[in-house]
C-alpha positions as CSV (number, residue, x, y, z in Angstrom):
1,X,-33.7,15.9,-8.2
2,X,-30.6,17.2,-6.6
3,X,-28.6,20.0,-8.5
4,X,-24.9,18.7,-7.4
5,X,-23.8,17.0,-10.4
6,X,-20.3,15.1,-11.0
7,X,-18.6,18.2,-12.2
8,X,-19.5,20.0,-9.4
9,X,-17.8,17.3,-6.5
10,X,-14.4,18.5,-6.3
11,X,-11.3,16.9,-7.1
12,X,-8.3,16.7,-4.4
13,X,-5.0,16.2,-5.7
14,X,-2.5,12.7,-4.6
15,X,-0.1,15.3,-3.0
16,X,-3.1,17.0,-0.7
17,X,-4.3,13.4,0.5
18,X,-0.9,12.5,1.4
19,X,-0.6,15.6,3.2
20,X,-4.0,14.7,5.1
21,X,-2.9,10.9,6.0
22,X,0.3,11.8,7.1
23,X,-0.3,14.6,9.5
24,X,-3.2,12.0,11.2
25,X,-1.1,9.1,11.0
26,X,-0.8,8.7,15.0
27,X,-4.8,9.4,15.4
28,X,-7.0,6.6,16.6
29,X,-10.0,8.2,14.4
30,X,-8.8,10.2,11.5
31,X,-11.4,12.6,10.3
32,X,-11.8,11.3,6.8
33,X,-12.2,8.3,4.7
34,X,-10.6,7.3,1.3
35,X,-13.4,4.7,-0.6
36,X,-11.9,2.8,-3.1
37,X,-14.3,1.8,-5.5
38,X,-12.1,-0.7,-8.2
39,X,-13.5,-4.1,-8.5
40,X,-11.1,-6.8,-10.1
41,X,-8.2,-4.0,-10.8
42,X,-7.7,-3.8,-6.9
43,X,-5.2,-6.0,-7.4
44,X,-1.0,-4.5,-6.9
45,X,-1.9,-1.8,-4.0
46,X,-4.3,0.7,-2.2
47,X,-4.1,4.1,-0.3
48,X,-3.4,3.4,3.1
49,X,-6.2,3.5,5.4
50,X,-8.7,3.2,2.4
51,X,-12.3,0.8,2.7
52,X,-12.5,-1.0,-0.8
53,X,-16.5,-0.4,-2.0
54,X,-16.5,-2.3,-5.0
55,X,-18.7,-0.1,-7.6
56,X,-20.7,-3.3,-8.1
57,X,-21.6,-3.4,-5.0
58,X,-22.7,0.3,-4.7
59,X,-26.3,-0.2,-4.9
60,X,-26.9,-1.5,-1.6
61,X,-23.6,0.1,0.4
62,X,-24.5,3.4,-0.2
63,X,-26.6,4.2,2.4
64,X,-24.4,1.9,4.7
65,X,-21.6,4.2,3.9
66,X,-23.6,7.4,4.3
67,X,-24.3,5.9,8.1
68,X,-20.7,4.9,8.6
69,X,-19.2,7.9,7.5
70,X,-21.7,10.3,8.6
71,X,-18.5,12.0,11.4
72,X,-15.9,12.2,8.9
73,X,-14.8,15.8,8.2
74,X,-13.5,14.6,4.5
75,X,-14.6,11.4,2.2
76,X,-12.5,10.8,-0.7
77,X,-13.5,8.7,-3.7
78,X,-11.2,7.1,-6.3
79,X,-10.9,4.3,-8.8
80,X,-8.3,3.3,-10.9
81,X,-8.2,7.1,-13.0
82,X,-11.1,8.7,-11.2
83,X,-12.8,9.4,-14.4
84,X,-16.1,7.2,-14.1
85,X,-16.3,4.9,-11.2
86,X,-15.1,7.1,-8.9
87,X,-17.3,10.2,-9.8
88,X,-20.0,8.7,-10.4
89,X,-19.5,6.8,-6.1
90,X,-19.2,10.2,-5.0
91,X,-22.2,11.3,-6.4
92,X,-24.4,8.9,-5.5
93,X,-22.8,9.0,-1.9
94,X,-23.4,13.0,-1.9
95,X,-27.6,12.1,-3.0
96,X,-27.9,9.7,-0.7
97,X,-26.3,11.6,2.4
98,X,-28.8,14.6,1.3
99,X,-31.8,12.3,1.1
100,X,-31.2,10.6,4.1
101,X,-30.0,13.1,6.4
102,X,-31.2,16.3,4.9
103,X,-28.4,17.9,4.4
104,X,-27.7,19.7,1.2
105,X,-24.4,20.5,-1.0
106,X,-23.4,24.2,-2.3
107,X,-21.2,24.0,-5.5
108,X,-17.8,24.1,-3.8
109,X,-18.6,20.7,-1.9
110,X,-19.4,21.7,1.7
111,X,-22.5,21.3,2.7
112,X,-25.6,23.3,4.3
113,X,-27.4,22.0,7.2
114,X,-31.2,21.9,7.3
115,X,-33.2,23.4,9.9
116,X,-34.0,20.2,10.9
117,X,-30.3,20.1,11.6
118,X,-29.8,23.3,13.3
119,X,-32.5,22.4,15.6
120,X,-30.9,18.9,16.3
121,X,-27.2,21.0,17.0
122,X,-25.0,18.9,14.3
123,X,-24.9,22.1,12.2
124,X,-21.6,22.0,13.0
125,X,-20.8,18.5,11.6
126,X,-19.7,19.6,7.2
127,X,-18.4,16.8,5.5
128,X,-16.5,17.6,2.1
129,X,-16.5,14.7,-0.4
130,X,-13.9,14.5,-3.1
131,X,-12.9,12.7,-6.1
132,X,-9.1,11.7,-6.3
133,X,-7.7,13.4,-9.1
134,X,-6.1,10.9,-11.3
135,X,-7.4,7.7,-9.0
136,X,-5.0,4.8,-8.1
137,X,-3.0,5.1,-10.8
138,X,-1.7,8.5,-10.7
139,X,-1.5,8.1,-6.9
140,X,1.0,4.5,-7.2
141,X,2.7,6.8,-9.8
142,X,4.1,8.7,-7.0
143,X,3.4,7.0,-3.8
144,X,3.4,3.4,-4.8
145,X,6.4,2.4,-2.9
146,X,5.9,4.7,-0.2
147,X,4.9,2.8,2.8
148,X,3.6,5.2,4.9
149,X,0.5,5.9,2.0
150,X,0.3,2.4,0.1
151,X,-0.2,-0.6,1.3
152,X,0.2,-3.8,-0.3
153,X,1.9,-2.8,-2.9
154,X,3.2,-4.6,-6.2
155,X,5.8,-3.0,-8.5
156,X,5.2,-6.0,-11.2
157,X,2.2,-5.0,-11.9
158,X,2.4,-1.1,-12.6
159,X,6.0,-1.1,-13.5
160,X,5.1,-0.9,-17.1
161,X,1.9,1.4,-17.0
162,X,-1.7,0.8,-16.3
């Protein structure tokens, strides 16, 4: 049983992610990923740049996400408030990127290689994962119409609260 629990996955603020999306906006491969794990409320809008994971679907992507996003320096998980779905994707996604690639999480998020690792040289390779503080809703709160960070977004439907 692994000892990272949902308290201890950090949280990232909306104005540190748009700090982080628009100083790589001109790269090719940015070094992180934002998973968006809303199902039916995807609907008016999503971060820029964001993979939408619905959490119903999280049973079998998982490990199809560790894989994918094995390079990324950063993944970022969020749902509409980032106070269950969200979370709960990022922990899975930190237990499933220990058991399948050995690598194991200290209490501030970053990550310890094995020596199975160190012997394979991708010690080097840390990936932080963070919950979006707030989620989508916060975030279209202050970014929504901002189309450098939002795509696809639809006033109507926030303009009088979520």
């Amino acid at each position: 049983m692994s000892s990272i629990t949902i308290a201890s996955v950090p949280r990232m603020s909306r104005e540190a992610l748009s700090t982080i999306i628009l100083n790589q906006v001109a790269s090719q491969s940015p070094g992180y990923a934002i998973v968006d794990v809303r199902d039916s409320d995807h609907i008016g809008g999503h971060i820029r740049g964001s993979m939408h994971v619905p959490s119903s679907t999280l049973d079998y992507r998982i490990p199809e996400l560790v894989r994918q996003l094995k390079d990324k320096d950063s993944v970022i998980f969020h749902c509409s408030l980032s106070q269950q779905r969200g979370p709960s994707a990022a922990l899975r996604y930190v237990r499933e990127r220990k058991r399948l690639l050995g690598i194991d999480v200290q209490d501030d998020g970053a990550e310890v290689a094995g020596a199975a690792d160190e012997a394979e040289g991708t010690a080097g390779s840390r990936q932080k994962v963070f919950i979006l503080d707030g989620g989508f809703v916060q975030w279209q709160e202050k970014y929504g119409q901002n189309e450098q960070l939002t795509d696809d977004y639809e006033k109507d439907i926030w303009e009088f609260g979520y």
